[in-house]
C-alpha positions as CSV (number, residue, x, y, z in Angstrom):
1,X,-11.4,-24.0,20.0
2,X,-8.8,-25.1,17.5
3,X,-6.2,-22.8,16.7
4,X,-6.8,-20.5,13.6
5,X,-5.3,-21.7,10.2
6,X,-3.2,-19.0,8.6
7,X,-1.4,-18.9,5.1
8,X,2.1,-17.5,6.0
9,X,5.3,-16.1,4.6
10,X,7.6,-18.8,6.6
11,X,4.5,-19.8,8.2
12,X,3.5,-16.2,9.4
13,X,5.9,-14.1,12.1
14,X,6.2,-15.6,16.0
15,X,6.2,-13.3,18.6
16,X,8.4,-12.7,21.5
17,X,5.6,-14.6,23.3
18,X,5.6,-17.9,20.9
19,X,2.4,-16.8,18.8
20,X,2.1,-17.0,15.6
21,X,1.1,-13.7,13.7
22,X,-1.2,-13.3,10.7
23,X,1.6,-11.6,8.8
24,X,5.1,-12.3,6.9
25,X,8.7,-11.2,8.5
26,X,9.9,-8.1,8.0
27,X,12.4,-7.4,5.5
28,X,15.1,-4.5,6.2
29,X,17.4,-3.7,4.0
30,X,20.2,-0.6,2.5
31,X,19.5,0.8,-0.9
32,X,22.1,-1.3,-3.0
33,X,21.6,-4.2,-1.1
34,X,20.8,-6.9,-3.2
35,X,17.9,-9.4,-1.7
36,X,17.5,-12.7,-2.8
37,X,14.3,-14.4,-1.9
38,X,13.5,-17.9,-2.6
39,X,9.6,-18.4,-2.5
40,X,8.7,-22.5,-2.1
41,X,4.8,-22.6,-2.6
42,X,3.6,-25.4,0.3
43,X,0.4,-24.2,0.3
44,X,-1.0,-27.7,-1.3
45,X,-2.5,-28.7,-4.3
46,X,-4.5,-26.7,-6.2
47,X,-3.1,-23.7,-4.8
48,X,-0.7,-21.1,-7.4
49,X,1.2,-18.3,-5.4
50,X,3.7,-15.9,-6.2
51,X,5.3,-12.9,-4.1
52,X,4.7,-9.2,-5.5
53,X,7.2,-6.6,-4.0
54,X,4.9,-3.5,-3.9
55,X,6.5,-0.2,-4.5
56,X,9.9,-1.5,-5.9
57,X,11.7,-0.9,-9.5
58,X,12.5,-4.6,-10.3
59,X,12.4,-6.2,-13.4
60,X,9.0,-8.2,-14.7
61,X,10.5,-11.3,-14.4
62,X,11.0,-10.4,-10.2
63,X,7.4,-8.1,-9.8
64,X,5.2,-10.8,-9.1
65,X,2.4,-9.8,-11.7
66,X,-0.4,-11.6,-12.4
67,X,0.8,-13.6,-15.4
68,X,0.3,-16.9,-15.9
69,X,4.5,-17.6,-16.7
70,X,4.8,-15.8,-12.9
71,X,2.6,-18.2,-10.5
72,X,4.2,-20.5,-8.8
73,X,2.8,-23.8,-8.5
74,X,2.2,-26.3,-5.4
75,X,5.7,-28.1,-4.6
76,X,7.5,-25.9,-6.6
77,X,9.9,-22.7,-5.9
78,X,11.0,-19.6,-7.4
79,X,14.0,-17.2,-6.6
80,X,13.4,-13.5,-6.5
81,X,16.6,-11.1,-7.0
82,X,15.9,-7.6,-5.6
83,X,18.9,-5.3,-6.7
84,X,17.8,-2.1,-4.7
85,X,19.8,-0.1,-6.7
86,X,17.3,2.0,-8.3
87,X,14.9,2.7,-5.3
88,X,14.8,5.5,-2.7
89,X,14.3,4.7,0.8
90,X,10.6,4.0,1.5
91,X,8.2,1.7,3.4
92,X,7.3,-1.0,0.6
93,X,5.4,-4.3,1.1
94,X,4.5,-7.8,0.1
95,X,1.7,-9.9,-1.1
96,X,0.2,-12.7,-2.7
97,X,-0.5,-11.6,-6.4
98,X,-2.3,-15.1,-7.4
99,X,-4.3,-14.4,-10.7
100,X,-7.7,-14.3,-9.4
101,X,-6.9,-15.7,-6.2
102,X,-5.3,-12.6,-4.9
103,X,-8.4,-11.5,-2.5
104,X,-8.5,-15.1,-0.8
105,X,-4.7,-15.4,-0.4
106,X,-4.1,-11.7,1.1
107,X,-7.0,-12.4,3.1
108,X,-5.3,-15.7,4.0
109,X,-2.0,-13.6,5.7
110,X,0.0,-14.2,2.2
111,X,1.6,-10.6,3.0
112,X,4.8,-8.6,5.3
113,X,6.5,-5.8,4.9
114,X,9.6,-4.4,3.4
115,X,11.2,-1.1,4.5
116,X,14.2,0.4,2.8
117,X,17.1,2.9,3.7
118,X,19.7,5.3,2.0
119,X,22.6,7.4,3.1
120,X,20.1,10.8,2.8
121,X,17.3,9.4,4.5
122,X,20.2,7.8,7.9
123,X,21.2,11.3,7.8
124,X,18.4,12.6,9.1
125,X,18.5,10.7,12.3
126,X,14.5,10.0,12.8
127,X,12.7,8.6,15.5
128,X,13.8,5.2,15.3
129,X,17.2,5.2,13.6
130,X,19.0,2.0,13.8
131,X,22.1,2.7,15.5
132,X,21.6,6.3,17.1
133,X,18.2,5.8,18.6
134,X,17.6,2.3,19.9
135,X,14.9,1.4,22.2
136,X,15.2,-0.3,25.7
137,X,15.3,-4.1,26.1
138,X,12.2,-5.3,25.8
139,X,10.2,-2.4,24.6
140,X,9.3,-1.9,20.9
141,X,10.9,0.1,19.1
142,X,10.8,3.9,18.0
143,X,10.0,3.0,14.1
144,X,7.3,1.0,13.7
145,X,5.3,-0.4,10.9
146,X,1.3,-0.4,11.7
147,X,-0.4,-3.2,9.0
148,X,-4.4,-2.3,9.5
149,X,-6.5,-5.6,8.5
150,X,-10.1,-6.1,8.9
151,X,-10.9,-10.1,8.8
152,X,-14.1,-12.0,9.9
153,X,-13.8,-15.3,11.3
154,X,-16.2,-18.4,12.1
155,X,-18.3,-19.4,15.0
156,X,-14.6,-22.1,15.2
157,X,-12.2,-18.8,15.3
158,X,-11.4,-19.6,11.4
159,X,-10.9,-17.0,8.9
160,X,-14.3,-17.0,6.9
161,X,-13.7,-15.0,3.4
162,X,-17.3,-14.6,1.3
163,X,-15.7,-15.9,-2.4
164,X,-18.8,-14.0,-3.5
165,X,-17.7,-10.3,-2.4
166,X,-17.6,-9.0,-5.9
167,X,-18.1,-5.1,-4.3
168,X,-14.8,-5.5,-2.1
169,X,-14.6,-8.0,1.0
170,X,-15.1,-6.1,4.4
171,X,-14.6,-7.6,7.8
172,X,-15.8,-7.0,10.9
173,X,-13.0,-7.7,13.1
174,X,-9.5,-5.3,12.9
175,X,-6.4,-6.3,13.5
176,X,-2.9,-4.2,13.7
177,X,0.3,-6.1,12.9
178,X,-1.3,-9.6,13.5
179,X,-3.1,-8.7,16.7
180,X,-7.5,-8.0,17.3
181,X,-7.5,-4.6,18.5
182,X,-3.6,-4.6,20.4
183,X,-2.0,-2.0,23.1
184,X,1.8,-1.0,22.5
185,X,3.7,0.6,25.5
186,X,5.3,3.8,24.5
187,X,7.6,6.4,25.9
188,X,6.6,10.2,26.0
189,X,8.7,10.9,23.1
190,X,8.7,11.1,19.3
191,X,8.3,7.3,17.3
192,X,7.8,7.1,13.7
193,X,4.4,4.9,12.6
194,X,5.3,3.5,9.2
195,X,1.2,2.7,8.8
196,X,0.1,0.2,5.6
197,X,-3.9,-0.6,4.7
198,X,-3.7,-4.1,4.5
199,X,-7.3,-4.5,4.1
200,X,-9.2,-5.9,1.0
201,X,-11.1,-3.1,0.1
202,X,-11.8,-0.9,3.3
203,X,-11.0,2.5,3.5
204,X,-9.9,4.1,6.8
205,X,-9.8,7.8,8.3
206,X,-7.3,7.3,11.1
207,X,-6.5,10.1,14.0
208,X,-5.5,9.9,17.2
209,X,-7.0,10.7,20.9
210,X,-6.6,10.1,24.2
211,X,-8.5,8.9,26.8
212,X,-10.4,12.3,27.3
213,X,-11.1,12.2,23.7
214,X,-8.2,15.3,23.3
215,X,-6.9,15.1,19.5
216,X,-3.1,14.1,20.0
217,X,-1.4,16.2,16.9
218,X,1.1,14.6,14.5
219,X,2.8,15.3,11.7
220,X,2.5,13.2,8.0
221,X,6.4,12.8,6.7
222,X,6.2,10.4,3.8
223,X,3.6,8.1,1.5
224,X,4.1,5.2,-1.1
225,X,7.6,6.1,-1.8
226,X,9.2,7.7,0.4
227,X,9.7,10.7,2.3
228,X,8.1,14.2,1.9
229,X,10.3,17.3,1.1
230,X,8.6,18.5,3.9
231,X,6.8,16.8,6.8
232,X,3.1,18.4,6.9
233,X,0.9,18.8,10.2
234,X,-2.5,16.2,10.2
235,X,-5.6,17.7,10.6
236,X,-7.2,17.2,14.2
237,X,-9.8,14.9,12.2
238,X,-6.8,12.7,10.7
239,X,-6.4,11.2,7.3
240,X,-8.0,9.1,5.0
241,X,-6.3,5.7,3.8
242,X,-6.9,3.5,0.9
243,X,-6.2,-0.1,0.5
244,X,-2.2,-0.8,-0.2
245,X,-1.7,2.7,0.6
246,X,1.0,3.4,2.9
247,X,1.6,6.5,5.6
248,X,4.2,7.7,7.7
249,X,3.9,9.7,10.8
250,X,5.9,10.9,13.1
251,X,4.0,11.2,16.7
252,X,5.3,13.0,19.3
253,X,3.9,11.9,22.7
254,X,6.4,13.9,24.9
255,X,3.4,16.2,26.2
256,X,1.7,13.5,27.5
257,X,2.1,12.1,31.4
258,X,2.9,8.4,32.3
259,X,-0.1,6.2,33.1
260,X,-2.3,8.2,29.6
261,X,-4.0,6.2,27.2
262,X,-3.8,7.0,23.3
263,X,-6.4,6.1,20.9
264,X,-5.6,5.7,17.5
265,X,-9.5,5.2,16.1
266,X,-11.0,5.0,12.3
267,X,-13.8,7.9,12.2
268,X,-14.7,6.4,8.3
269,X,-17.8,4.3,7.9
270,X,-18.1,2.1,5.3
271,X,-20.6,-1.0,5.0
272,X,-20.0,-2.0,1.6
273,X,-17.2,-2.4,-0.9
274,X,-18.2,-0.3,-3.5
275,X,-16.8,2.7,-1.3
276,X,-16.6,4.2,2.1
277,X,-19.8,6.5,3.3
278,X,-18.0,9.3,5.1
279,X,-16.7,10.3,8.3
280,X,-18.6,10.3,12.0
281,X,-18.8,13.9,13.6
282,X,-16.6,13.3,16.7
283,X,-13.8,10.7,16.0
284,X,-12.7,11.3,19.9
285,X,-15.8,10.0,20.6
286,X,-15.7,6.2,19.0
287,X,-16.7,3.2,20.6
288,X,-13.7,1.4,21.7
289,X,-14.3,-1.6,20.2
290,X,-15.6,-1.2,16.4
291,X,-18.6,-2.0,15.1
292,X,-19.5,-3.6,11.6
293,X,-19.3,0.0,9.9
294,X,-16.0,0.0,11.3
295,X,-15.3,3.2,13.4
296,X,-14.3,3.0,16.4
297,X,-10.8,1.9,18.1
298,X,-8.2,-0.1,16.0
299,X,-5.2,0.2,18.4
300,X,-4.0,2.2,22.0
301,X,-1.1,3.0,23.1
302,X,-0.2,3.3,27.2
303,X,2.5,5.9,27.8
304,X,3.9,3.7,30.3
305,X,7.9,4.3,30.5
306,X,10.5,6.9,30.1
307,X,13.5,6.9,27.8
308,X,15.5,9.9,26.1
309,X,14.9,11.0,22.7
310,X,17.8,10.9,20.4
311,X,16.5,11.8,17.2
312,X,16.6,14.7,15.3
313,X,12.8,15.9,13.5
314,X,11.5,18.9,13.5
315,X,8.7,19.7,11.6
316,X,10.4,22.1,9.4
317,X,12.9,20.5,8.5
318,X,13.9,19.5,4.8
319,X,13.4,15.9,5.0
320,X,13.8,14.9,0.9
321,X,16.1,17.5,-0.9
322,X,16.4,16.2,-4.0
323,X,12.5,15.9,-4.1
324,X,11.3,16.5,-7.7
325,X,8.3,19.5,-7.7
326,X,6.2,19.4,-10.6
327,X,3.2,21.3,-11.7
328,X,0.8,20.7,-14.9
329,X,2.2,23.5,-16.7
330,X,5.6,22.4,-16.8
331,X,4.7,18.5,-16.7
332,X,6.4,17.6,-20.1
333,X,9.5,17.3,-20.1
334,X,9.7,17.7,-15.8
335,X,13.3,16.6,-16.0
336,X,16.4,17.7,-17.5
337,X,17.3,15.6,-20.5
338,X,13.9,13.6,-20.3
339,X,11.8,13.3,-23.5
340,X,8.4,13.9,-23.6
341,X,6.2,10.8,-24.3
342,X,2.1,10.1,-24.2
343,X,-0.6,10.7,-22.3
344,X,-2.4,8.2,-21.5
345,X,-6.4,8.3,-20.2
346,X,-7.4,5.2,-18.3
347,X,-11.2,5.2,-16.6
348,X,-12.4,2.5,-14.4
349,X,-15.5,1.7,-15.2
350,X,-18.3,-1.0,-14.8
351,X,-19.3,-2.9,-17.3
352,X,-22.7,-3.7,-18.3
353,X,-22.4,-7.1,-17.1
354,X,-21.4,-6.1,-14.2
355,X,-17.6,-6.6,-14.8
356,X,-14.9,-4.5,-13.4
357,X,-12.8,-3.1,-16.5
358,X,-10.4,-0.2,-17.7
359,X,-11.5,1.7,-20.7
360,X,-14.9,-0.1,-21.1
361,X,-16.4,3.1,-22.9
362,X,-20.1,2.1,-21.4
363,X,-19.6,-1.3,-21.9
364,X,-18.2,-1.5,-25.3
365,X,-14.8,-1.9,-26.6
366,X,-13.5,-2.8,-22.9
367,X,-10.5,-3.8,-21.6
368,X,-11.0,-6.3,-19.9
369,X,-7.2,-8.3,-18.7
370,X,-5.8,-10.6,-20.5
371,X,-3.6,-12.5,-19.5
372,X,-3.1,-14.3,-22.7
373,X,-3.3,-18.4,-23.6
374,X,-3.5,-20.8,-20.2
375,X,-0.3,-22.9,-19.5
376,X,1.2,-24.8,-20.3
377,X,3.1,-22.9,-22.8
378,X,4.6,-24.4,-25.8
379,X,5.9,-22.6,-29.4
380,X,2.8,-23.1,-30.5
381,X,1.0,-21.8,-27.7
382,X,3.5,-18.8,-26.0
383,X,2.1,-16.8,-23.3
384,X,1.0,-13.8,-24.7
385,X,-0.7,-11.0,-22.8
386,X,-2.1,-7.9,-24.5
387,X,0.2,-4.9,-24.2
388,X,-2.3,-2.0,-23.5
389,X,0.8,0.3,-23.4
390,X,4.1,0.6,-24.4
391,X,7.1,3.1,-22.5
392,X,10.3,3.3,-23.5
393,X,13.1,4.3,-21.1
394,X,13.7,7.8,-20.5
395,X,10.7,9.2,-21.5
396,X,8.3,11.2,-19.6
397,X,4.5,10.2,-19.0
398,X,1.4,11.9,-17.9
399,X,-1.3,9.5,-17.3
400,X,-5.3,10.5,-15.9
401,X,-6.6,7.8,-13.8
402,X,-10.5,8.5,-14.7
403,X,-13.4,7.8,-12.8
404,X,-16.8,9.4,-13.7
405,X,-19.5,7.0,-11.2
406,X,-20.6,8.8,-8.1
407,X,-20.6,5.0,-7.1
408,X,-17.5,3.7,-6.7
409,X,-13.8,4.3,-5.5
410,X,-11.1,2.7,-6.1
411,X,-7.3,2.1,-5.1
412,X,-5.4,2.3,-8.3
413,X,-2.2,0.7,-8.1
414,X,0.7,1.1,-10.4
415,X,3.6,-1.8,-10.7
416,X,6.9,-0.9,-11.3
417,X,7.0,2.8,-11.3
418,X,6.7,5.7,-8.6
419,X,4.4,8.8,-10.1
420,X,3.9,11.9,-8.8
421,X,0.5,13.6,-8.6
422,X,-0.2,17.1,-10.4
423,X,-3.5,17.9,-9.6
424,X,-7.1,16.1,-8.7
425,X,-9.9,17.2,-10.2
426,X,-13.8,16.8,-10.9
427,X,-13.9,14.3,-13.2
428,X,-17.5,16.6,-15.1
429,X,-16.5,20.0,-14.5
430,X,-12.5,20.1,-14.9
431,X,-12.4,21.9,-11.8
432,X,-9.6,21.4,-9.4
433,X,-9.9,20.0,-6.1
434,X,-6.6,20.0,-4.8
435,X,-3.9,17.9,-3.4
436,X,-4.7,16.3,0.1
437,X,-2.0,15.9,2.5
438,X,-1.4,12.1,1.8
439,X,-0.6,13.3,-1.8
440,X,2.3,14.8,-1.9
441,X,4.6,12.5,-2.1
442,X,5.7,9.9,-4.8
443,X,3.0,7.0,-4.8
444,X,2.2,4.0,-6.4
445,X,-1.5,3.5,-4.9
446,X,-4.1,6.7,-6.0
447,X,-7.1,7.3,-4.2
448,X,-9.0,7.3,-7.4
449,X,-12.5,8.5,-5.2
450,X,-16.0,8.8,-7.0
451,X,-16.1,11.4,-10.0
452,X,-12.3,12.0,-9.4
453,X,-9.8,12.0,-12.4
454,X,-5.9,12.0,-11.3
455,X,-3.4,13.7,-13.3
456,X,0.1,11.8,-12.9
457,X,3.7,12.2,-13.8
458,X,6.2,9.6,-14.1
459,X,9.6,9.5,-16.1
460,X,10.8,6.1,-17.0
461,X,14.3,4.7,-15.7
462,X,16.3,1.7,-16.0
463,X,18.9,0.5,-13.3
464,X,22.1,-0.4,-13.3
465,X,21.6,-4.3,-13.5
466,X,21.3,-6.6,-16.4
467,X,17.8,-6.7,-16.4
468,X,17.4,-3.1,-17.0
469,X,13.6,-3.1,-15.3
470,X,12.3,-3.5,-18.5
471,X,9.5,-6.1,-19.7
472,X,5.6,-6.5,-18.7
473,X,3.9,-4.9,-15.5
474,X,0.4,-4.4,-14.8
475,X,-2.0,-1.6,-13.4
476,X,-5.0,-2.6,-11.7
477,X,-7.4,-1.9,-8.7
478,X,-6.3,-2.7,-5.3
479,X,-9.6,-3.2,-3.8
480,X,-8.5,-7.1,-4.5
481,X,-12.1,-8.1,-5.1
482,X,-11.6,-6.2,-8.5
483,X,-8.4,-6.8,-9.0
484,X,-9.7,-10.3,-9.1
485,X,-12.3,-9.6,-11.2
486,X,-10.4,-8.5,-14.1
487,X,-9.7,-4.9,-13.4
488,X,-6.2,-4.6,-14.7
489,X,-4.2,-3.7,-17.7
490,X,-0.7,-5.2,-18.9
491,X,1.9,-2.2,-20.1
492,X,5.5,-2.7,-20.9
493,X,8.5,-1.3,-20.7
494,X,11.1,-1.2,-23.5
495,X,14.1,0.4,-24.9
């Protein structure tokens, strides 16, 4: 059997072993570090790319949107300049934003990771930290990014991607960081799982067990953008994870004796795109090897060493001070000095062709994405996107991410900015559901689940550097499949 053909960041990550992984490096870097990146597309003719830096505060021109004047075409390069000067620490990633292509190429392995740190964040000394809390030679170490992929290969062990998944592609093999099904030795002590869904469009509802099928607590410490004010303890049934959604947990496995095995298992089932069907009864109880509805065991972990822990968490502690807390009666203006500015309703609909729009009011008037005139551009032909929305620096926004089918979910993700959620409710009655625990932090993917409307907060800042983070960004579905299919708007950003 031939060896599997991969699309790679710098030809995908080699392990300490010599294999190549189906993912990017990882990128690490200080908040007000700057990063320059220079993309060269290789991937042959035919075949656009560009990079999109989820979950940082970068100007357009450096987002990696899906706008024609941003691909980057076969034989060609483009530089990206990442000021991280106006971000907090938090567990970001990258990905293939191709427009239209975006499902095949993340499918592919066109994505990595990206992890930032501050001063507040060092301070805390968590499981993990660079200098105080090293791991042994050899072993992995105490923070650790978990990417969750499901793929489906060939009868030849290629990857096999179904062009045709206009509901959301769903594989039926699951990978963690590169790997089908992996186990990672661990210590019993407290690590730190920075986990990503780097899946098309499958949901997951991830816990963790041991051998005897004994819930292993944890506790939840941060989401999209960073840490928590405070961590918050996981329900023995675990959590639920969308697609581009990211997680951290910290896990301590200090109760647990040398030669035990550690299950971390999906308990969701979902069989097709359009949403996941619920959770199974017993998640201790999984097979350990998933099937095609996708529960059952996605990674283990074999407590198989000792080493001292020299971090600091405990689960009170205040891990985000400066943690802005907002509530719907206060939501305009939420921070000193900020001005009010719109609210904005945006429902993801179907259309009645079948499309996947934004505002499509039963299938009339819809916003379907533009991206404006096809390149080449000229004066005579410039490229010129619709502008759906307009924000201006220093205002404040409330926006309700609307979706009234019992049919469909769907990942909502927001460039640019960090928002804050200020309440989930039923998108008929009004009636408020209430935060989950994956929610409480500063995101820029939203569980947008069936007949759920999402009330968010953002306030609109501009950085330090010349480019002032101002210009065109986009809002779309992060099931890909929809993305693809013209889910998306274009807003912008001005002075």
């Amino acid at each position: 059997m031939q060896p599997t053909v991969i699309w790679g960041f710098d030809g995908g990550t080699t392990t300490s072993s010599g294999i190549k992984t189906h993912l990017g490096p990882t990128f690490v870097a200080n908040i007000g570090e700057r990063v320059v990146i220079r993309m060269h597309n290789n991937l042959g003719p035919g075949n656009d790319s560009i990079v999109h830096h989820h979950g940082a505060h970068v100007g357009s021109d450096w987002d990696g949107g899906a706008l024609w004047s941003q691909q980057i075409h076969n034989g060609t390069f483009k530089d990206f300049v990442y000021p991280n000067d106006d971000d907090i620490s938090a567990t970001h990633w990258y990905h293939d934003h191709n427009i239209n292509f975006t499902g095949h190429n993340v499918f592919m392995g066109l994505e990595g990771m990206f992890l930032l740190y501050d001063a507040p964040e060092l301070s805390l000394n968590l499981p993990g930290h660079p200098t105080n809390d090293p791991a042994p030679p050899g072993e992995l170490p105490f923070d650790i990014p978990l990417v969750i992929q499901d793929r489906a290969f060939d009868a030849g062990g290629q990857l096999a991607y179904n062009p045709f998944s206009a509901r959301g592609f769903l594989g039926d093999t699951f990978m963690v960081n590169g790997a089908i099904q992996p186990t990672a030795r661990v210590a019993p002590r407290k690590y730190r799982f920075r986990i990503l869904n780097g899946s098309n469009a499958r949901f997951y509802q991830l816990a963790l067990f041991t051998n005897a099928g004994v819930p292993i607590p944890f506790h939840i410490v941060g989401s999209d953008g960073g840490l928590f004010k405070t961590a918050v303890q996981a329900d023995s049934g675990g959590f639920m994870i969308a697609p581009a959604e990211r997680v951290e947990v910290i896990v301590d496995f200090s109760g647990l004796a040398i030669g035990t095995k550690v299950f971390l298992n999906n308990c969701m089932v979902q069989t097709d795109g359009r949403k996941p069907a619920g959770v199974v009864a017993n998640c201790g109880t999984v097979p350990q090897t998933p099937g095609p509805d996708g529960v059952g065991s996605l990674l283990s972990f074999d407590v198989a060493f000792s080493w001292p822990d020299h971090s600091s968490f405990t689960p009170g502690q205040t891990l985000r001070s400066d943690f802005p807390v907002y509530n719907v009666a206060d939501a305009l203006p939420p921070v000193p000095g900020a001005q009010p500015g719109a609210t904005r309703d945006w429902r993801f609909e179907r259309g009645r062709g079948g499309e996947w729009l934004v505002n499509c009011f039963n299938g009339l008037g819809a916003l379907a994405f533009d991206p404006g005139p096809t390149p080449p551009f000229t004066a005579t032909n410039p490229e010129k996107p619709r502008i759906d929305a307009t924000c201006k620096v220093g205002t404040t926004e409330i926006w309700r991410l609307i979706n009234g089918s019992g049919g469909w979910a769907h990942p909502v993700h927001i460039h640019r900015n960090q928002f804050q959620i200020l309440d989930r409710v039923d998108s008929g009655s009004g009636r408020s559901l209430g935060l989950l625990p994956t929610q409480l932090g500063l995101k820029d993917v939203f569980r947008l689940e069936q007949n759920v409307t999402l009330l968010l907060i953002t306030k609109y800042t501009s950085g330090p550097t010349s480019d002032k983070q101002l210009g065109k960004y986009v809002m779309h579905c992060h099931n890909v499949e929809h993305e693809d299919m013209a889910m998306m708007i274009v807003w912008e950003v001005t002075l």
